[in-house]
LUMVEX-126562 format. One record per atom (N, C-alpha, C, CB): residue number from 1; residue in three letters; atom name; x, y, z. Coordinates in Angstrom, 3 decimals, always signed. Atoms other than C-alpha are relative to their C-alpha. Last residue first. Glycine has a CB too. Layout:
N
(NUM 'ALA' 'CA' (X Y Z))
...
***
This chain:
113
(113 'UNK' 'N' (-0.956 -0.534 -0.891))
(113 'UNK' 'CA' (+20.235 +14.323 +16.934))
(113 'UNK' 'C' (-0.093 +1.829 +0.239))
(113 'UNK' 'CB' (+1.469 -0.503 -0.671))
(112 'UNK' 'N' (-1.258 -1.317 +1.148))
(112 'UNK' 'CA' (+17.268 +13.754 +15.017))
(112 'UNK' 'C' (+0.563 +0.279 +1.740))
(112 'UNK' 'CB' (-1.112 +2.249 -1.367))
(111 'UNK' 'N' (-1.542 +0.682 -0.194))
(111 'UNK' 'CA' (+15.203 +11.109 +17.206))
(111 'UNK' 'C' (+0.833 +0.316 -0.561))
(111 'UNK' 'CB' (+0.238 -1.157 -0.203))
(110 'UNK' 'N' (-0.466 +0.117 -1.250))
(110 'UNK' 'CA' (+12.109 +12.850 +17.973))
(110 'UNK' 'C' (+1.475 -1.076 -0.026))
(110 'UNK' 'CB' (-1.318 -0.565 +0.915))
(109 'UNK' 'N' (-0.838 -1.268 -0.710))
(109 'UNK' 'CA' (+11.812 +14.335 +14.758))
(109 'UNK' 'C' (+0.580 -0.425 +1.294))
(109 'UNK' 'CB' (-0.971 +1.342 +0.339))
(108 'UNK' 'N' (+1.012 -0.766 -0.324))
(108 'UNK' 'CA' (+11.328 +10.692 +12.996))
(108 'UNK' 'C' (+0.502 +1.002 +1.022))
(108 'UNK' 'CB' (-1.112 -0.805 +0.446))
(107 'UNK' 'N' (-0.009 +0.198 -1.120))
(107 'UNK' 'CA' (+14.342 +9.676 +10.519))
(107 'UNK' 'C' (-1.282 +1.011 +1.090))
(107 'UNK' 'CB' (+1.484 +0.183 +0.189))
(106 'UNK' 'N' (-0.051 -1.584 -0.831))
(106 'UNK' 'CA' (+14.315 +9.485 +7.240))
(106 'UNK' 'C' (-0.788 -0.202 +1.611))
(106 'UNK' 'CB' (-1.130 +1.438 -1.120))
(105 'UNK' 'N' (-1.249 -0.765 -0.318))
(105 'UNK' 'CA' (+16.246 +6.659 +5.347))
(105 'UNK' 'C' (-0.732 +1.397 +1.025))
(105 'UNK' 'CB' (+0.908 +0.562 -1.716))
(104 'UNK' 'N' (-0.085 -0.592 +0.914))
(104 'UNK' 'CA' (+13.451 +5.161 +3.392))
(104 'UNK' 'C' (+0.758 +0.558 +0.676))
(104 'UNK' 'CB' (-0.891 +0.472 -0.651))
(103 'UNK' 'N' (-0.412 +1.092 +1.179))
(103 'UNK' 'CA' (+13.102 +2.098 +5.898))
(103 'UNK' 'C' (+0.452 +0.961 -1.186))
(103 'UNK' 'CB' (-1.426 -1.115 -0.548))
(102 'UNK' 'N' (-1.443 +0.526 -0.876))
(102 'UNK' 'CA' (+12.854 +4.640 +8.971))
(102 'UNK' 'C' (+0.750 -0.897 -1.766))
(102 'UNK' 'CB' (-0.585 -1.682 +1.978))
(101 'UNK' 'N' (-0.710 -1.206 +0.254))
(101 'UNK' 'CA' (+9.754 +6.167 +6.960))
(101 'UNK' 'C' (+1.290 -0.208 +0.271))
(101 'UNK' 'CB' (-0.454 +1.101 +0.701))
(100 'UNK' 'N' (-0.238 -0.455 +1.289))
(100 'UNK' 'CA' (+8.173 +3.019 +6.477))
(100 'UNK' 'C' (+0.799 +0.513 -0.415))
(100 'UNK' 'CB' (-0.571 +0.524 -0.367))
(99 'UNK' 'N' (-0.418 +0.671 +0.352))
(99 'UNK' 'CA' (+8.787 +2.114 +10.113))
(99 'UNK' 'C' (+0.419 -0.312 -1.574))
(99 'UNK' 'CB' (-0.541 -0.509 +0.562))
(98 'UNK' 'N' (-1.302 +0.103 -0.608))
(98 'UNK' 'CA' (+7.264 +4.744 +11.952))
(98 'UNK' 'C' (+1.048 -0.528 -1.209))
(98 'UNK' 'CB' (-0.086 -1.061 +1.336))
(97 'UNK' 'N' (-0.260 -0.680 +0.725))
(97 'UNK' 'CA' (+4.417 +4.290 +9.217))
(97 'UNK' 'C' (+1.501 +0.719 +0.045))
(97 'UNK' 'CB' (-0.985 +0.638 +0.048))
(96 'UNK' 'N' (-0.122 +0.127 +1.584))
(96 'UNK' 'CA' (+3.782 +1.253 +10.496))
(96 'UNK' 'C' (+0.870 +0.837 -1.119))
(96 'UNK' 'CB' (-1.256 +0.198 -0.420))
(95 'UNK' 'N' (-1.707 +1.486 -0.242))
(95 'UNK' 'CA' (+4.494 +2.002 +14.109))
(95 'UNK' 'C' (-0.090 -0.130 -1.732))
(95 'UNK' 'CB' (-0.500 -2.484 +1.281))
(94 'UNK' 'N' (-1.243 -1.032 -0.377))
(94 'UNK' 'CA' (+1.560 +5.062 +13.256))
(94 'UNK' 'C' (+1.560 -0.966 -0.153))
(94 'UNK' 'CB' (-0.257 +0.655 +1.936))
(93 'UNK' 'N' (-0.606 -0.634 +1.129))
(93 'UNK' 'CA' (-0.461 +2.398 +11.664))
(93 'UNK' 'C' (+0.930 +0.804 -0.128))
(93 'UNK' 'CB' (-0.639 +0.490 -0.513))
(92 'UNK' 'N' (-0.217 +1.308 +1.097))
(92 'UNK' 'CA' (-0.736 +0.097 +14.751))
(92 'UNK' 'C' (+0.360 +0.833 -1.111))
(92 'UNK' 'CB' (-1.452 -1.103 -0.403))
(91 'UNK' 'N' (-0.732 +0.232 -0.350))
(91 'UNK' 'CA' (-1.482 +3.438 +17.113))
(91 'UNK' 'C' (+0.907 -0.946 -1.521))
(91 'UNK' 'CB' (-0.474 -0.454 +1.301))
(90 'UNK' 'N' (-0.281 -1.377 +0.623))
(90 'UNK' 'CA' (-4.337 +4.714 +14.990))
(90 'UNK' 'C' (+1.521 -0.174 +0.698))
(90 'UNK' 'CB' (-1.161 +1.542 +0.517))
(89 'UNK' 'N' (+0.356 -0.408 +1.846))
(89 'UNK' 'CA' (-6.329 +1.580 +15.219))
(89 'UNK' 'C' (+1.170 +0.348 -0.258))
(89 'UNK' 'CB' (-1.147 +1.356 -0.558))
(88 'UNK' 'N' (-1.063 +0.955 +0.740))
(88 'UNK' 'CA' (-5.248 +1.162 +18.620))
(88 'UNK' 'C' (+0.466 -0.070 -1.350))
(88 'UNK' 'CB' (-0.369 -1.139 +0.094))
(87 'UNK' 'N' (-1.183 -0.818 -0.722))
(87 'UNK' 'CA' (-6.789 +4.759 +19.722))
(87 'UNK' 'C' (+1.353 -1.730 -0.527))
(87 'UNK' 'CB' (-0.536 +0.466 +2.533))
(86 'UNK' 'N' (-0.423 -1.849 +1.207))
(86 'UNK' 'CA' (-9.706 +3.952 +17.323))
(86 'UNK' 'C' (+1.282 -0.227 +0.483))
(86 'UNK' 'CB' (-0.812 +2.192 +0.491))
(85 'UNK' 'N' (-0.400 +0.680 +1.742))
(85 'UNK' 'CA' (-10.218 +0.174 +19.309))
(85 'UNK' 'C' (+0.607 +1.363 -0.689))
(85 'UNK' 'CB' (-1.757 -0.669 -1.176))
(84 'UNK' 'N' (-1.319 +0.534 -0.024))
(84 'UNK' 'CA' (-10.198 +2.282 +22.440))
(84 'UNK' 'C' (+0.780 -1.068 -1.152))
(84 'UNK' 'CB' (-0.045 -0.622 +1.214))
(83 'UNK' 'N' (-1.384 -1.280 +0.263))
(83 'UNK' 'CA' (-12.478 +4.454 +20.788))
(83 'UNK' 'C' (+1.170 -0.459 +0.712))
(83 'UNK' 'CB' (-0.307 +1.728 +0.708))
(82 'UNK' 'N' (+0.285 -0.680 +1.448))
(82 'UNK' 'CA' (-15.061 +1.220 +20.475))
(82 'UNK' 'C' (+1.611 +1.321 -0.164))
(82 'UNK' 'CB' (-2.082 +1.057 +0.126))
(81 'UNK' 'N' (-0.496 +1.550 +0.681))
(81 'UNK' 'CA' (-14.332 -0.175 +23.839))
(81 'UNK' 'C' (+0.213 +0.536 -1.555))
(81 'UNK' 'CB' (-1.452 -1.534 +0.107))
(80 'UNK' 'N' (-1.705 +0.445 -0.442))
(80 'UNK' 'CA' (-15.481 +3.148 +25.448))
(80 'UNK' 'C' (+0.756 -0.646 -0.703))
(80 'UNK' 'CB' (+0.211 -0.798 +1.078))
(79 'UNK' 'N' (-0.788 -0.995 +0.488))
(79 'UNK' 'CA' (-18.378 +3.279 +23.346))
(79 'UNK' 'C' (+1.452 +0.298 -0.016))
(79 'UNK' 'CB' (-0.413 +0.810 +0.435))
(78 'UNK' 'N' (+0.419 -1.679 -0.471))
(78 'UNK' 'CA' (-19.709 +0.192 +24.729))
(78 'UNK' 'C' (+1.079 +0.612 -0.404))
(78 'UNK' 'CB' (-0.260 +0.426 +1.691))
(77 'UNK' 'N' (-1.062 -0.034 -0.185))
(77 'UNK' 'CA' (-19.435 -3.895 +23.391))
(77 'UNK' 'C' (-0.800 +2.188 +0.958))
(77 'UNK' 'CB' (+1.253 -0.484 -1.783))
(76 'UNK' 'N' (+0.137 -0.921 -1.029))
(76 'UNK' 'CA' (-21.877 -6.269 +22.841))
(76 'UNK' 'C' (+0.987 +0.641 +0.284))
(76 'UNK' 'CB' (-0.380 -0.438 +1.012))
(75 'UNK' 'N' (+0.000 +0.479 -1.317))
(75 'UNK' 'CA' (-20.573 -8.698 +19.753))
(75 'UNK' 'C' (-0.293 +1.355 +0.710))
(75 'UNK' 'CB' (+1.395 -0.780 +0.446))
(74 'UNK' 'N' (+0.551 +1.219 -0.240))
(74 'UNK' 'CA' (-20.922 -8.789 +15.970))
(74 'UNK' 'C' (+0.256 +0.117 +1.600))
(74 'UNK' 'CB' (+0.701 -1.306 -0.874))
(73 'UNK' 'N' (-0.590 +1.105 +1.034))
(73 'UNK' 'CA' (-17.654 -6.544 +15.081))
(73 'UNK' 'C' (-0.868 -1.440 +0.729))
(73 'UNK' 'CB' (+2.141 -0.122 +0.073))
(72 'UNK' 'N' (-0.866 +0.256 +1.431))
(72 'UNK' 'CA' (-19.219 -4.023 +17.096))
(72 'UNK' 'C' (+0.689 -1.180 +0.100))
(72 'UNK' 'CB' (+1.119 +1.116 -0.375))
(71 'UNK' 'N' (-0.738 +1.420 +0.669))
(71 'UNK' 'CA' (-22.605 -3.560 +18.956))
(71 'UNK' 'C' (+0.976 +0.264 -1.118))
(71 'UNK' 'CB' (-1.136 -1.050 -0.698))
(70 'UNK' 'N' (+0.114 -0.055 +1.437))
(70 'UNK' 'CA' (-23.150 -0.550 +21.188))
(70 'UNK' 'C' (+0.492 -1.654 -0.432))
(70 'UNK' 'CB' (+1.069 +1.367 -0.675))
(69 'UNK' 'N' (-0.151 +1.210 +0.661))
(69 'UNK' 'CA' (-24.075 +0.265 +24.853))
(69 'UNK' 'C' (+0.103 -0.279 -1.540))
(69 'UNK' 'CB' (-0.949 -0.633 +0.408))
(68 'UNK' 'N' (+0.810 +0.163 +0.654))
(68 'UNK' 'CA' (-23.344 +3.644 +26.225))
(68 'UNK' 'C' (+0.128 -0.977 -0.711))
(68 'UNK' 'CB' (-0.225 +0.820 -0.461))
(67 'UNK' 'N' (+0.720 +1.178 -0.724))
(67 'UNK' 'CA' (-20.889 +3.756 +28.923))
(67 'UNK' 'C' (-1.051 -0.745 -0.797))
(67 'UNK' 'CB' (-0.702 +0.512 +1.253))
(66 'UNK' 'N' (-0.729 +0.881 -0.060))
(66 'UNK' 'CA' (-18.524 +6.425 +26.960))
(66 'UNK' 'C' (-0.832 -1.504 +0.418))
(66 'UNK' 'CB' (+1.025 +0.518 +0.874))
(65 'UNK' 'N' (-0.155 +0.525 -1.588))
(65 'UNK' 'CA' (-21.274 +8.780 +26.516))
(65 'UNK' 'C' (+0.377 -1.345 +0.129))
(65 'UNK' 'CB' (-1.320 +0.091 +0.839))
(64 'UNK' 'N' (+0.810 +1.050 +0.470))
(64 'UNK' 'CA' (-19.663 +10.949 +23.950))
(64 'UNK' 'C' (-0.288 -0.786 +1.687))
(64 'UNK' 'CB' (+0.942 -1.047 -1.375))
(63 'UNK' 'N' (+1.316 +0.060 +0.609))
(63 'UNK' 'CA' (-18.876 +14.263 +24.075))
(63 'UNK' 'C' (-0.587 -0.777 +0.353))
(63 'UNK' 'CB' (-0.143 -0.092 -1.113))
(62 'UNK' 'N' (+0.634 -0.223 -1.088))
(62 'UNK' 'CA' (-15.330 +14.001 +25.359))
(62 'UNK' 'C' (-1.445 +0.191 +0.365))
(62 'UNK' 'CB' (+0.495 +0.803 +0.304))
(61 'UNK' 'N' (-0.390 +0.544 -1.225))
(61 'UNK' 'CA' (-14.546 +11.945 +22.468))
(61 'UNK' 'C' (-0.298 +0.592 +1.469))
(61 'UNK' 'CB' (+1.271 -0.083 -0.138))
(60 'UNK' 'N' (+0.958 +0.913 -0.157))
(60 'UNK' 'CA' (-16.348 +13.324 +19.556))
(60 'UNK' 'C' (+0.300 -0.376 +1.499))
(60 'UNK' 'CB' (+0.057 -1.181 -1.091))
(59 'UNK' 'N' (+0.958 -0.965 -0.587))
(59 'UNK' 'CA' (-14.052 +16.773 +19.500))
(59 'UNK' 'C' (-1.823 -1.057 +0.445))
(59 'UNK' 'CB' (-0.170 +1.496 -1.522))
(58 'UNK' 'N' (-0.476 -0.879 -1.310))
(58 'UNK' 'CA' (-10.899 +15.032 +19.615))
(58 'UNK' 'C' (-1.625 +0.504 +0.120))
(58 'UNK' 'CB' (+1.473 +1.501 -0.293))
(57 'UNK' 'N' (-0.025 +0.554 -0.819))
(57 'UNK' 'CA' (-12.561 +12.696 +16.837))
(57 'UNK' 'C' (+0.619 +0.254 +1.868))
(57 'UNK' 'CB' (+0.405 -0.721 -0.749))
(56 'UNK' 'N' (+1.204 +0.350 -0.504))
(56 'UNK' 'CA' (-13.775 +15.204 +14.847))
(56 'UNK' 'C' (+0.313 -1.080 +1.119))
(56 'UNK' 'CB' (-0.942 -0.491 -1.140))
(55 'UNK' 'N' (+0.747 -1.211 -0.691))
(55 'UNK' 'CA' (-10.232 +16.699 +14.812))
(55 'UNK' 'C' (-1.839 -0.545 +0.463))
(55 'UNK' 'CB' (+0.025 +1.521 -1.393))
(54 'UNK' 'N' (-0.927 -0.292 -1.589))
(54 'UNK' 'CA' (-8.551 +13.741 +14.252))
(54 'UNK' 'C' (-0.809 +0.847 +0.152))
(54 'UNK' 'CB' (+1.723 +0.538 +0.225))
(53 'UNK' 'N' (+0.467 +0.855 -0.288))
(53 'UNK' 'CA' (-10.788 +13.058 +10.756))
(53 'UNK' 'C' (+0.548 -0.199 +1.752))
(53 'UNK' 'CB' (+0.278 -0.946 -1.110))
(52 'UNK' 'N' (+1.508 -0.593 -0.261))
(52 'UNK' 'CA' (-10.293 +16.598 +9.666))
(52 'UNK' 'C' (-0.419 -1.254 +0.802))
(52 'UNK' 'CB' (-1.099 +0.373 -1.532))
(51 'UNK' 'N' (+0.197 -1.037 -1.311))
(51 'UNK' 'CA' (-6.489 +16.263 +10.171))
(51 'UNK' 'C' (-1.610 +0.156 +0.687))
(51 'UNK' 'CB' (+0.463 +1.656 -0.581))
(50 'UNK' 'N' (-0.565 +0.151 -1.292))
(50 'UNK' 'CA' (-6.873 +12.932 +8.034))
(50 'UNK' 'C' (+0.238 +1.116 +1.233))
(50 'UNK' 'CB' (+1.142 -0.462 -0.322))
(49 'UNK' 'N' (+0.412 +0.597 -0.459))
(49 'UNK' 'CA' (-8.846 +14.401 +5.267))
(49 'UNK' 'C' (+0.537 -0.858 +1.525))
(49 'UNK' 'CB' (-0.223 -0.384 -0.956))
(48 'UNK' 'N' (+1.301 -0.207 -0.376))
(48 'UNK' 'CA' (-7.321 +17.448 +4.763))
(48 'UNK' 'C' (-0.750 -1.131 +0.781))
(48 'UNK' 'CB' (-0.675 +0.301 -1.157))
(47 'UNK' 'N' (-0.496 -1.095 -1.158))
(47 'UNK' 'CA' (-3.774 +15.841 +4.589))
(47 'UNK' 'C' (-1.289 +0.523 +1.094))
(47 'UNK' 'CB' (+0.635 +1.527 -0.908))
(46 'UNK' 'N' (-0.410 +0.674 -1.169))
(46 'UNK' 'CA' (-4.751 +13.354 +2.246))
(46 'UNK' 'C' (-0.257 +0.955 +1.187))
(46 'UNK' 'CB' (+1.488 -0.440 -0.106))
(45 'UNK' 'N' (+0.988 +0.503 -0.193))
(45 'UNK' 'CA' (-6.204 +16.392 -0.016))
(45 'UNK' 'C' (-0.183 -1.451 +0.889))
(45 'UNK' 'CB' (-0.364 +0.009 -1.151))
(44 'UNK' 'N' (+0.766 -0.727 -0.798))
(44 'UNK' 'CA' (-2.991 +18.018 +0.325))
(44 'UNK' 'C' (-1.476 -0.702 +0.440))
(44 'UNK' 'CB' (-0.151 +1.283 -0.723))
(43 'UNK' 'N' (-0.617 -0.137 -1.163))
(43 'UNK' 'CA' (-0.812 +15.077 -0.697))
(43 'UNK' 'C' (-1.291 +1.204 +0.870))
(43 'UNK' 'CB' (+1.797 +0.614 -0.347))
(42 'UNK' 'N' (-0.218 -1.128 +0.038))
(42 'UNK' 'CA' (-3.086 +14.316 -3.635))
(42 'UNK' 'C' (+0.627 +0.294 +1.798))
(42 'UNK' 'CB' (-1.402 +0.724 -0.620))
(41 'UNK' 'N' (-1.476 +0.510 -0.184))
(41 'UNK' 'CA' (-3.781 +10.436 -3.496))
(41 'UNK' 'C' (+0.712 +1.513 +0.069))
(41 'UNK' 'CB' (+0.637 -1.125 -1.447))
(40 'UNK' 'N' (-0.166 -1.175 -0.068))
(40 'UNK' 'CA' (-7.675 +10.122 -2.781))
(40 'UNK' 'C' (+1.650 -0.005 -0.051))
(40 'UNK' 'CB' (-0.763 +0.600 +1.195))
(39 'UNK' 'N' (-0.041 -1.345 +0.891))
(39 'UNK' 'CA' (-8.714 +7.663 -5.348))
(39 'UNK' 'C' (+0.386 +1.000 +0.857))
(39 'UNK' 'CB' (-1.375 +0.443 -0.690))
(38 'UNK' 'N' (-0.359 +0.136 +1.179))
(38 'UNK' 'CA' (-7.616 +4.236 -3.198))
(38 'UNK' 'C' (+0.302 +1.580 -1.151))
(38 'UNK' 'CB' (-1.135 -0.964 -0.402))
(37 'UNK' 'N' (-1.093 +0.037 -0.316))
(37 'UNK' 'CA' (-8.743 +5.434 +0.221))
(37 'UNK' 'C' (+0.943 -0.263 -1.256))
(37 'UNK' 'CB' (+0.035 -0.853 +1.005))
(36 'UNK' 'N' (-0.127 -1.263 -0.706))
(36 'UNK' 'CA' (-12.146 +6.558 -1.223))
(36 'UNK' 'C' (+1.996 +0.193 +0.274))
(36 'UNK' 'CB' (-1.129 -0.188 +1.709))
(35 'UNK' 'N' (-0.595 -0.349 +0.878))
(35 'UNK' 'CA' (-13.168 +3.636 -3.043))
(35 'UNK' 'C' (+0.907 +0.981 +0.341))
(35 'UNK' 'CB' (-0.723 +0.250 -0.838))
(34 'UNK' 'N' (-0.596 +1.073 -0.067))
(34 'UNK' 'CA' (-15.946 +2.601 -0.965))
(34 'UNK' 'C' (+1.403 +0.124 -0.535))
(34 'UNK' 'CB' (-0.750 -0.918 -0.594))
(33 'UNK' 'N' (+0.544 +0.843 +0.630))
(33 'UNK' 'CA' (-17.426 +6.425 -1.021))
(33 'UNK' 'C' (+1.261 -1.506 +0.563))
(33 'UNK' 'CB' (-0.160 +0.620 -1.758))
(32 'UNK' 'N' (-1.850 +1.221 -0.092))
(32 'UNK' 'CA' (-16.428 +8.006 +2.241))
(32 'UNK' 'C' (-1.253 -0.578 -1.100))
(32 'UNK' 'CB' (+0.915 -1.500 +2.163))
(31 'UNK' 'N' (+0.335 +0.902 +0.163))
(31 'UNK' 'CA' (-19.890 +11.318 +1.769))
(31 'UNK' 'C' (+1.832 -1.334 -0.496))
(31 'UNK' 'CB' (-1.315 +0.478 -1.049))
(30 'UNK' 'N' (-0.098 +0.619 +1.023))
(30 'UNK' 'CA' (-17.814 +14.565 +2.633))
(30 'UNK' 'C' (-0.672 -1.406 +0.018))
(30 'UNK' 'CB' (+1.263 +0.010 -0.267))
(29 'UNK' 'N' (-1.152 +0.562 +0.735))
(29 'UNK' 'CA' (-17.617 +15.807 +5.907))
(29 'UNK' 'C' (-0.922 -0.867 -0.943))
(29 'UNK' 'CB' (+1.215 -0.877 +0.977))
(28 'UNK' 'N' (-0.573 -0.555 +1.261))
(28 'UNK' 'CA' (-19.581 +18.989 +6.894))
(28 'UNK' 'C' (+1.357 -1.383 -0.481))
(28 'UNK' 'CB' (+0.764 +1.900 +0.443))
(27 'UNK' 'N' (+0.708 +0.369 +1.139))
(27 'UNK' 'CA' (-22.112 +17.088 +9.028))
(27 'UNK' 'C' (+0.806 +0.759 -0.988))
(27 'UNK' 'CB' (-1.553 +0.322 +0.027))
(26 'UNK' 'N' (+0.312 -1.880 -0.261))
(26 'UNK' 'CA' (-19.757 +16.568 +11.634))
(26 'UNK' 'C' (-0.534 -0.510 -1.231))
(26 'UNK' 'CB' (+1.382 +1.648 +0.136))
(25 'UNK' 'N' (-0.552 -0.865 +0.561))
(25 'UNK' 'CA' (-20.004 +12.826 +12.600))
(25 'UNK' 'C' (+0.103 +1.312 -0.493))
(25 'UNK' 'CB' (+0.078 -0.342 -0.423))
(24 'UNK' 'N' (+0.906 -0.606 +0.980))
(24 'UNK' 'CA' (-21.901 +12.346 +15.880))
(24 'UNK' 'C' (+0.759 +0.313 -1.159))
(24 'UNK' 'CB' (-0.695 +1.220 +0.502))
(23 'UNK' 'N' (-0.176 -1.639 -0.075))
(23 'UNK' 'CA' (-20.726 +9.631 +17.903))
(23 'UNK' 'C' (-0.426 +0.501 -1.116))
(23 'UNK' 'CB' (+1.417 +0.566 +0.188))
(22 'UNK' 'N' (+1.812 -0.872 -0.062))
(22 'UNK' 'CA' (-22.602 +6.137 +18.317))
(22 'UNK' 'C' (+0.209 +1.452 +0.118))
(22 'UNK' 'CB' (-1.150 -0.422 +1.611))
(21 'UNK' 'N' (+0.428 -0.255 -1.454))
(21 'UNK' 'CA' (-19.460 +4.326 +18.697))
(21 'UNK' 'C' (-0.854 +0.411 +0.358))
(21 'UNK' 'CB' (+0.513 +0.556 +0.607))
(20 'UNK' 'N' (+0.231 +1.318 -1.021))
(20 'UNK' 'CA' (-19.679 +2.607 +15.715))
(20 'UNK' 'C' (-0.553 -0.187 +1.287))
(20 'UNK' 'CB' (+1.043 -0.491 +0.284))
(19 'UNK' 'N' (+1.392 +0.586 +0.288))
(19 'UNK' 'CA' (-20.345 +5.818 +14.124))
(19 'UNK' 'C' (-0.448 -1.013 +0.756))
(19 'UNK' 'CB' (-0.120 -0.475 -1.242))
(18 'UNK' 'N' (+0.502 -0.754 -0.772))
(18 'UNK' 'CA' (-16.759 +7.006 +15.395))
(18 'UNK' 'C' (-1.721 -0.498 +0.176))
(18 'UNK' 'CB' (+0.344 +1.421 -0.559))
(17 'UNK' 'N' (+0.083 +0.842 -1.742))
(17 'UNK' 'CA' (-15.163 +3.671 +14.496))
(17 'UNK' 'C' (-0.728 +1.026 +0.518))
(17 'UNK' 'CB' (+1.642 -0.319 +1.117))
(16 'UNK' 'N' (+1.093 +1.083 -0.309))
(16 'UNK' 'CA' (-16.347 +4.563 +10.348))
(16 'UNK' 'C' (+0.046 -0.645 +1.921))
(16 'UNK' 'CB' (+0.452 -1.498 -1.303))
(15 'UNK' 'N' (+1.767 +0.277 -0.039))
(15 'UNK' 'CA' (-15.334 +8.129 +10.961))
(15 'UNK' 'C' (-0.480 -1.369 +0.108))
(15 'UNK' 'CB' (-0.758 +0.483 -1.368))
(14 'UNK' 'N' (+1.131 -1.220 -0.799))
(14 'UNK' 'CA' (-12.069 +7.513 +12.195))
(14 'UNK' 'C' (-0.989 +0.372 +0.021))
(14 'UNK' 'CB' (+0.052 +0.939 -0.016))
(13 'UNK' 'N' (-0.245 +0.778 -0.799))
(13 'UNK' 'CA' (-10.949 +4.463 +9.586))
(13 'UNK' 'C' (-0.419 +0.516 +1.694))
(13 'UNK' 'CB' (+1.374 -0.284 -0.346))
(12 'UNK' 'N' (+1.773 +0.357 -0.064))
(12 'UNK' 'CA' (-12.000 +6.675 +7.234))
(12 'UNK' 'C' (+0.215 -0.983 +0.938))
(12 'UNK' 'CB' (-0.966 -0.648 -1.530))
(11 'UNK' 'N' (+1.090 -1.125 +0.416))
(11 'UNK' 'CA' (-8.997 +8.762 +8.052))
(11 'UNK' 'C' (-1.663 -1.020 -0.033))
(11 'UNK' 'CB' (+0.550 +0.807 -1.958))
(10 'UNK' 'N' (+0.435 -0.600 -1.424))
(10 'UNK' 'CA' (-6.674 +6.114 +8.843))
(10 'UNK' 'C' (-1.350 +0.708 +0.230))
(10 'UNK' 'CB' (+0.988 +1.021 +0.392))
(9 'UNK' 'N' (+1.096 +1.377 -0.920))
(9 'UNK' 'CA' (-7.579 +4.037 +5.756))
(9 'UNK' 'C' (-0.014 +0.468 +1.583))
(9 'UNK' 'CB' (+0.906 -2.037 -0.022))
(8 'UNK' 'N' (+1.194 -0.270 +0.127))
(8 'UNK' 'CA' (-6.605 +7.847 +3.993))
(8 'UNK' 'C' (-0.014 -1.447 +0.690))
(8 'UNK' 'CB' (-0.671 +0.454 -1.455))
(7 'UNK' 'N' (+0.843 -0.780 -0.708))
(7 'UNK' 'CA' (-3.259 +7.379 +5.882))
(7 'UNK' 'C' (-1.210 +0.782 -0.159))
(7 'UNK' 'CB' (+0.571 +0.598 +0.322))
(6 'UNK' 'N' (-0.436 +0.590 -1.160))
(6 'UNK' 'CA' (-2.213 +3.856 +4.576))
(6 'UNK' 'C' (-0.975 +1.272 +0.296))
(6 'UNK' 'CB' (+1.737 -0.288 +0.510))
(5 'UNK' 'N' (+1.072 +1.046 -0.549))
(5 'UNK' 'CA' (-3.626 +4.807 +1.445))
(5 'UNK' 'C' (-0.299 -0.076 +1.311))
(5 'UNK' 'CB' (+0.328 -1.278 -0.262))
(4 'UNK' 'N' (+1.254 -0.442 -0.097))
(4 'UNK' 'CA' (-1.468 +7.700 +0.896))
(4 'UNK' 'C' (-1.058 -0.980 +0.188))
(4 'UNK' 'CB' (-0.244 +0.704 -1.037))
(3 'UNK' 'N' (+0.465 -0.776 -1.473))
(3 'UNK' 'CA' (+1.293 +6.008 +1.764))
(3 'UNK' 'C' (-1.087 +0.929 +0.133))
(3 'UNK' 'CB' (+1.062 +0.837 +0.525))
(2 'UNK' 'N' (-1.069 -0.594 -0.301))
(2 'UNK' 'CA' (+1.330 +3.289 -0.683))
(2 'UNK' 'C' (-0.412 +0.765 +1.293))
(2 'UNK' 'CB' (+0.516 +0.801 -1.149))
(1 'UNK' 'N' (+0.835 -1.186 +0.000))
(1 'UNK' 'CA' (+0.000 +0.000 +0.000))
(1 'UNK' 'C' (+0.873 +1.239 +0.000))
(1 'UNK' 'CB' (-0.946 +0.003 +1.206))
***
């Protein structure tokens, strides 16, 4: 995958766990066709979408009522559970991407001498 994939599957990868959770997406984002992570490849238009997709989710999270019962992946679960899935989600790709970037020679800020 290249790297715009990787961090548009982040991106919708934020709205579709936010829903899950039963948070509210903002109504100014864009209809995620199926396809989405594939056709968006424009560095800026990445960009957009992933900041925008953090930002609703900073602004879902204290919002939401964590205790509130929901079903994902087929089983009883609550909100909580749900954005702690996100927060792994979003972990797992980060190391990924860690690791991309390490593999192409460039090094992440926090470890520049």
């Amino acid at each position: 995958r290249s790297v715009s994939e990787v961090l548009m599957h982040v991106a919708v990868g934020n709205y579709w766990l936010l829903a899950q959770a039963g948070a509210k997406i903002p109504g100014n984002t864009p209809p995620i066709a199926p396809d989405l992570e594939k056709k968006t490849t424009k560095k800026d238009d990445v960009l957009r979408w992933l900041g925008n997709s953090f930002a609703a989710v900073r602004a879902a999270y204290p919002q939401a009522d964590k205790a509130k019962a929901v079903k994902f992946a087929g089983r009883a679960s609550t909100a909580e559970a749900v954005f702690l899935r996100l927060l792994v989600h979003n972990h797992e790709h980060m190391g990924q991407m860690i690791a991309y970037t390490r593999s192409m020679g460039i090094k992440p800020p926090w470890s520049k001498d």
